[in-house]
OpenMM code with the backbone's topology and positions (N, CA, C; nanometers):
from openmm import Vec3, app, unit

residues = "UNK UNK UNK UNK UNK UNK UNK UNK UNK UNK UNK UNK UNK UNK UNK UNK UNK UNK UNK UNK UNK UNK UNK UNK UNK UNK UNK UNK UNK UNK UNK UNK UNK UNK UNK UNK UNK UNK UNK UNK UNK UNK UNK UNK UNK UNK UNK UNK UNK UNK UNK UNK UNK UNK UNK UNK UNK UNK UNK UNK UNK UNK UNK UNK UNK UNK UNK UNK UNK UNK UNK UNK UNK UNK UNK UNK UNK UNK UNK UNK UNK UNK UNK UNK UNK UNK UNK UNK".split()
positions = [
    Vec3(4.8801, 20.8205, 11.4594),
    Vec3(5.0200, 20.7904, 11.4448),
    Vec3(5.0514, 20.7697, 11.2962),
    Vec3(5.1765, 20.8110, 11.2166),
    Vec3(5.1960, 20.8190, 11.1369),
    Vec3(5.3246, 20.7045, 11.0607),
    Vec3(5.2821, 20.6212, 11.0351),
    Vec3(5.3694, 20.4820, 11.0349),
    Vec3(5.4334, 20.4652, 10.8788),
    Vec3(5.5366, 20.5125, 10.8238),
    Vec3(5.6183, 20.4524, 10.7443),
    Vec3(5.7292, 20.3340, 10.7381),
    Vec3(5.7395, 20.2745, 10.6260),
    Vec3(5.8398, 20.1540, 10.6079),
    Vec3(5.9408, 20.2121, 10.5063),
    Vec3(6.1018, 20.1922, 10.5229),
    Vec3(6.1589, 20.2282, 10.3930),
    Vec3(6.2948, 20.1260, 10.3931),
    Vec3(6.3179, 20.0976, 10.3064),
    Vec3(6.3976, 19.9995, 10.2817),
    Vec3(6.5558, 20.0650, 10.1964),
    Vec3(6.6717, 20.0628, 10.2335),
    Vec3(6.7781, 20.1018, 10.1143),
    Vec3(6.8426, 19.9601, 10.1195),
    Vec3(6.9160, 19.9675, 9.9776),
    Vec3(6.9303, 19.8582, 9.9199),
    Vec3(7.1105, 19.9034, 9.8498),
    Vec3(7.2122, 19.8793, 9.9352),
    Vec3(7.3407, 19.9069, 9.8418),
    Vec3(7.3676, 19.7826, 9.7664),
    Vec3(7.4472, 19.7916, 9.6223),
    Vec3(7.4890, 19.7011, 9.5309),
    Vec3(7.5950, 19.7454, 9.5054),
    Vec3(7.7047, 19.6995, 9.5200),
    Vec3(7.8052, 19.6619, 9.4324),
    Vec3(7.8118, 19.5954, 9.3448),
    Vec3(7.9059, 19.6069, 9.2455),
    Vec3(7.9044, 19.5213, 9.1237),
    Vec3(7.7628, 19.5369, 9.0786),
    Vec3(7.7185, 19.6413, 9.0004),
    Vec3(7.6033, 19.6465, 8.9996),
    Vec3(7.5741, 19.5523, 8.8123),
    Vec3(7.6712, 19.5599, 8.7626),
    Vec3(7.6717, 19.4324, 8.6790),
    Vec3(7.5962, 19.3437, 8.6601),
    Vec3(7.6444, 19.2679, 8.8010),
    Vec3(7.6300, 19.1052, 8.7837),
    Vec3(7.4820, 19.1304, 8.8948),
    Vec3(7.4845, 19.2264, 8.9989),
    Vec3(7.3424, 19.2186, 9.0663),
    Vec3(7.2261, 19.2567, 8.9958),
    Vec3(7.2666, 19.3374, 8.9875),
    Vec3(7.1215, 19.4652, 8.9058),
    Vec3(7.0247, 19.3752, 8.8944),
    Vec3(7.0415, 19.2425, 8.8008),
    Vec3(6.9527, 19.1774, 8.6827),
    Vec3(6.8634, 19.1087, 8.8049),
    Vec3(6.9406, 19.0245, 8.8911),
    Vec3(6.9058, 18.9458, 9.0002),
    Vec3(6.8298, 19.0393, 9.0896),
    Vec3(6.8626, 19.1685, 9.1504),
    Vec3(6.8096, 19.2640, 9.2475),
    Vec3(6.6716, 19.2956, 9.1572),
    Vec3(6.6668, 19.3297, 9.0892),
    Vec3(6.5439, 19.4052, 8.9967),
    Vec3(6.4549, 19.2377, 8.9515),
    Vec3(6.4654, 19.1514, 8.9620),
    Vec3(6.3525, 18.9886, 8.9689),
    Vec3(6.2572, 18.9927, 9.0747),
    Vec3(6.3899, 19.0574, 9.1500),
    Vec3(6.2964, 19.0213, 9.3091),
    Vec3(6.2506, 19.1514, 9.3666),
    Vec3(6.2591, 19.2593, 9.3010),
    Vec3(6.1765, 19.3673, 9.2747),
    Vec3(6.0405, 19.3726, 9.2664),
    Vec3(6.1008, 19.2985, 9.0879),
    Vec3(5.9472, 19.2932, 8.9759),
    Vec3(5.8350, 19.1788, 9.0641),
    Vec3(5.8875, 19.0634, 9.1210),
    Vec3(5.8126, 18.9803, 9.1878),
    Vec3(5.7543, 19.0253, 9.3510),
    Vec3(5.8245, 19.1351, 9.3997),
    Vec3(5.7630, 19.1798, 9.4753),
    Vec3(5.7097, 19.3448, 9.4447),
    Vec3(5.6848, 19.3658, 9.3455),
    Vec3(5.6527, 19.4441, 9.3421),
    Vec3(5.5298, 19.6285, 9.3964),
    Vec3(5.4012, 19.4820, 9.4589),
    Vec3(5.3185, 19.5167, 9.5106),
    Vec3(5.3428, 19.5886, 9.6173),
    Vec3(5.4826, 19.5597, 9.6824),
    Vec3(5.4864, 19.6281, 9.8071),
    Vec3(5.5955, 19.7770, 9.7908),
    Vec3(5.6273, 19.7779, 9.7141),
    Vec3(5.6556, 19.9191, 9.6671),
    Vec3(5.5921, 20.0341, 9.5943),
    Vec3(5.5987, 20.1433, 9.7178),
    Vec3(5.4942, 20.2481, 9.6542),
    Vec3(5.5944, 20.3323, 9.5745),
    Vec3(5.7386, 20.3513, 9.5795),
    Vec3(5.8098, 20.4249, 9.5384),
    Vec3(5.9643, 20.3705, 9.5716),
    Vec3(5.9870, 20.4185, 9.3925),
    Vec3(6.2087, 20.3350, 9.4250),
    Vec3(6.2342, 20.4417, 9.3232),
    Vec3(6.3125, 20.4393, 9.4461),
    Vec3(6.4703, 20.5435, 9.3679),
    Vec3(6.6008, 20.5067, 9.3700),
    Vec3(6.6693, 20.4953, 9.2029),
    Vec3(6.7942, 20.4540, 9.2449),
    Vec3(6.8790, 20.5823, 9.1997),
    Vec3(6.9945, 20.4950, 9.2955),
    Vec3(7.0876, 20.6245, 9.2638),
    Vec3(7.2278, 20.5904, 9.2094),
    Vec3(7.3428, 20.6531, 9.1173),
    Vec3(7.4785, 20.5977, 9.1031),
    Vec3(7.5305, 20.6746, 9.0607),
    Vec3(7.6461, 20.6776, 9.0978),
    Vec3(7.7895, 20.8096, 9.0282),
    Vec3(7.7899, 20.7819, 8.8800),
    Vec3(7.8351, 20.8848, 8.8550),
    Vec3(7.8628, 20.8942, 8.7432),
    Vec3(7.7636, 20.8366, 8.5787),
    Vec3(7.7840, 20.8788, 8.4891),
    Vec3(7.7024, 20.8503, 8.3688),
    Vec3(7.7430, 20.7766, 8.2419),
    Vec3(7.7081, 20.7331, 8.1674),
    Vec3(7.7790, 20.6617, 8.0233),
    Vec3(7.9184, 20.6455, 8.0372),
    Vec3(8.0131, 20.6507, 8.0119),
    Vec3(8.1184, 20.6255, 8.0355),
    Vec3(8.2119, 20.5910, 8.1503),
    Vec3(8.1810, 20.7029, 8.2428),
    Vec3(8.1834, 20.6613, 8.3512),
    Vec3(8.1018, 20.6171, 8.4653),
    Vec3(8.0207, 20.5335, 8.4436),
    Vec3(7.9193, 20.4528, 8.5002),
    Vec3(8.0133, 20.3874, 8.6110),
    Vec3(7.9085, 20.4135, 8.7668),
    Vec3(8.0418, 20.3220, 8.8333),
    Vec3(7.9748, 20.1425, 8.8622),
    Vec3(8.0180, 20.1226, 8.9526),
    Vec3(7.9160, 19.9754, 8.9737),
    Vec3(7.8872, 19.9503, 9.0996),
    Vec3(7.8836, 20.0858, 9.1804),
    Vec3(7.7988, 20.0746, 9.2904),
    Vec3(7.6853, 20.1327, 9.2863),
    Vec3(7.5648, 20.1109, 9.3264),
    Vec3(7.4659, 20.2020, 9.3479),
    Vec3(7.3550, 20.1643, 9.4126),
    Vec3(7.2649, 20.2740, 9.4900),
    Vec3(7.1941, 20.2362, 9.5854),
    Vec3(7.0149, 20.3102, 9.5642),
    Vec3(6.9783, 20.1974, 9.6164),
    Vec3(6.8070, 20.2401, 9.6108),
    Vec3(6.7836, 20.2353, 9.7726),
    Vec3(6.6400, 20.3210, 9.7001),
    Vec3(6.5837, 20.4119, 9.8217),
    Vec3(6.4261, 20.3143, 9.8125),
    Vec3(6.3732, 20.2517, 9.8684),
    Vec3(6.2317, 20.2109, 9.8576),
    Vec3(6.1452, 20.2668, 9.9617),
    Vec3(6.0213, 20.2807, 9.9254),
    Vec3(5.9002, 20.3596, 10.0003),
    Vec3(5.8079, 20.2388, 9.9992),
    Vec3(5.8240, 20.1805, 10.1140),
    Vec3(5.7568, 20.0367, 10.0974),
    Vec3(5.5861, 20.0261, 10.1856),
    Vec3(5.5047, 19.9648, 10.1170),
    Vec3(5.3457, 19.9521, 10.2033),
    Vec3(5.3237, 19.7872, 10.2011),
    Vec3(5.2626, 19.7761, 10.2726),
    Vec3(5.1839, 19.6108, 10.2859),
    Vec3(5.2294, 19.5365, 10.4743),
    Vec3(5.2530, 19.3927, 10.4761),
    Vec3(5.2518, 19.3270, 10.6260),
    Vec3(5.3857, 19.3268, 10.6027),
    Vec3(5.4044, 19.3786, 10.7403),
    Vec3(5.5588, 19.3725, 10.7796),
    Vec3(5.6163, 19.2365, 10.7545),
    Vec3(5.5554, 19.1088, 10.7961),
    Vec3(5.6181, 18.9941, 10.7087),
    Vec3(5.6868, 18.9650, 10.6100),
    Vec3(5.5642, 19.0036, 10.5012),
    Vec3(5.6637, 19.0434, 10.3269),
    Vec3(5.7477, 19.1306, 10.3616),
    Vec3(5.7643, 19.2678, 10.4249),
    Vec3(5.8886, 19.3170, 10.3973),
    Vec3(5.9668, 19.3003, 10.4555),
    Vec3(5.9557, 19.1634, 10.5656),
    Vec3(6.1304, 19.0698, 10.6144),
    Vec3(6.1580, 18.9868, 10.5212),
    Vec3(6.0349, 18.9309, 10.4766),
    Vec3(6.0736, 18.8339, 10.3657),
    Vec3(6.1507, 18.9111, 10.2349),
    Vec3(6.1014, 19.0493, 10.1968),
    Vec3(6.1417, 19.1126, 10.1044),
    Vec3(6.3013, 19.1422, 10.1192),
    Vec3(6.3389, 19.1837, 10.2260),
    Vec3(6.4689, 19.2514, 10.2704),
    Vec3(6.5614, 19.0787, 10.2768),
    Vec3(6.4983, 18.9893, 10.3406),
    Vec3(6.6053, 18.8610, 10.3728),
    Vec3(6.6150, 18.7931, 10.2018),
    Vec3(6.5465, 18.8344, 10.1190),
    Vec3(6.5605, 18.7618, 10.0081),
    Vec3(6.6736, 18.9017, 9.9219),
    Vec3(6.6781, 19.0108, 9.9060),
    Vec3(6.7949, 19.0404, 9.8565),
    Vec3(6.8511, 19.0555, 9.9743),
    Vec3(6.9367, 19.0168, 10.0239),
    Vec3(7.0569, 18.9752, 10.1297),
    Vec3(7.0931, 18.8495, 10.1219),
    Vec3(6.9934, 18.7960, 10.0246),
    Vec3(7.0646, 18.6446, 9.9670),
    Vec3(7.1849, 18.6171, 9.8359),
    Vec3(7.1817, 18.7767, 9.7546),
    Vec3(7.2917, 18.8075, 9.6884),
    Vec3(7.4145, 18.8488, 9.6833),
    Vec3(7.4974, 18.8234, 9.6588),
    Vec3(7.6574, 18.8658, 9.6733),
    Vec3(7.6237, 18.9818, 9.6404),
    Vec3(7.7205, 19.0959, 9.7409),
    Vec3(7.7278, 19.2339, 9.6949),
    Vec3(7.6383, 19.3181, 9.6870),
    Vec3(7.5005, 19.2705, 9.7743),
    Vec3(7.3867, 19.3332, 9.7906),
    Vec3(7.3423, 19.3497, 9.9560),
    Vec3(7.3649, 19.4363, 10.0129),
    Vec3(7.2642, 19.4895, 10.1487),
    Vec3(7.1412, 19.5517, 10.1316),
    Vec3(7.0708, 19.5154, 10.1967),
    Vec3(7.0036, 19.5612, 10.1958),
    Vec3(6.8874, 19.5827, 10.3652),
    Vec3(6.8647, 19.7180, 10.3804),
    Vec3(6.7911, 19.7147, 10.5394),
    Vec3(6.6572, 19.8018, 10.5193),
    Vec3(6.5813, 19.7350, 10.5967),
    Vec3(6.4693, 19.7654, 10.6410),
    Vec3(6.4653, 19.9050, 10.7470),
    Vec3(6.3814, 20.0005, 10.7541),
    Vec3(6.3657, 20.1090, 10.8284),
    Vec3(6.2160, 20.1550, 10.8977),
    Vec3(6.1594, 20.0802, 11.0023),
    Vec3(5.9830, 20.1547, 11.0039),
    Vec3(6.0600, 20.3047, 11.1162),
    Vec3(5.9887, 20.3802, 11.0894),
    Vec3(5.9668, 20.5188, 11.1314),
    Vec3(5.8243, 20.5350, 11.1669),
    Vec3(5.8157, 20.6113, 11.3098),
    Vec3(5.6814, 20.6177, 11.3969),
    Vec3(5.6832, 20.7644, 11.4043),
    Vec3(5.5883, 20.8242, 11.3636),
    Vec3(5.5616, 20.9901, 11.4259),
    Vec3(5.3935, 21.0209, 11.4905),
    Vec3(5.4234, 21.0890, 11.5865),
    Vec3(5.2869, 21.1031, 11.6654),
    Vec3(5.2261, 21.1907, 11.5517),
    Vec3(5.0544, 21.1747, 11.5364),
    Vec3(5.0234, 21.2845, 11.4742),
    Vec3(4.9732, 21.3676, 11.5449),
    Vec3(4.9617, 21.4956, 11.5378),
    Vec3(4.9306, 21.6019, 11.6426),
    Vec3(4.8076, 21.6844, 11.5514),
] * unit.nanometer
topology = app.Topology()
chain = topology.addChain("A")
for resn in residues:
    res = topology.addResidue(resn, chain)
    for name in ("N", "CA", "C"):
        topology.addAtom(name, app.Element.getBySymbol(name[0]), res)
């Protein structure tokens, strides 16, 4: 069986989150094998929403604990995703 975890993470006001979202990143870091963020527009028009993609490994624990701790920020969702595929 083929067992992935993935986590997206929307921000608004990516301003005032970013700094706060990316702490609790860097402190959990271990459990991310891969992040991608994403946001409209560039330099000037930079907007202040934007959303990451995480490719997450380790005990499903940390990654409730991971997901309930940014959902403790204004203007931040963030959800958890495991995906099951038979392997054949």
């Amino acid at each position: 069986m083929i067992k992935k975890t993935v986590m997206v993470v929307l921000i608004s006001h990516r301003n005032d989150a970013a700094s706060k979202v990316q702490s609790v990143l860097t402190g959990w870091g271990c459990l991310i094998k891969t992040r991608l963020g994403i946001h409209e527009g560039v330099q000037e028009n930079c907007t202040e929403n934007g959303l990451l993609f995480l490719d997450l490994v380790g005990e499903q624990e940390k990654l409730i604990e991971l997901e309930r701790k940014l959902n403790l920020f204004d203007g931040v969702s963030a959800r958890k995703l495991d995906l099951e595929l038979e392997d054949k």
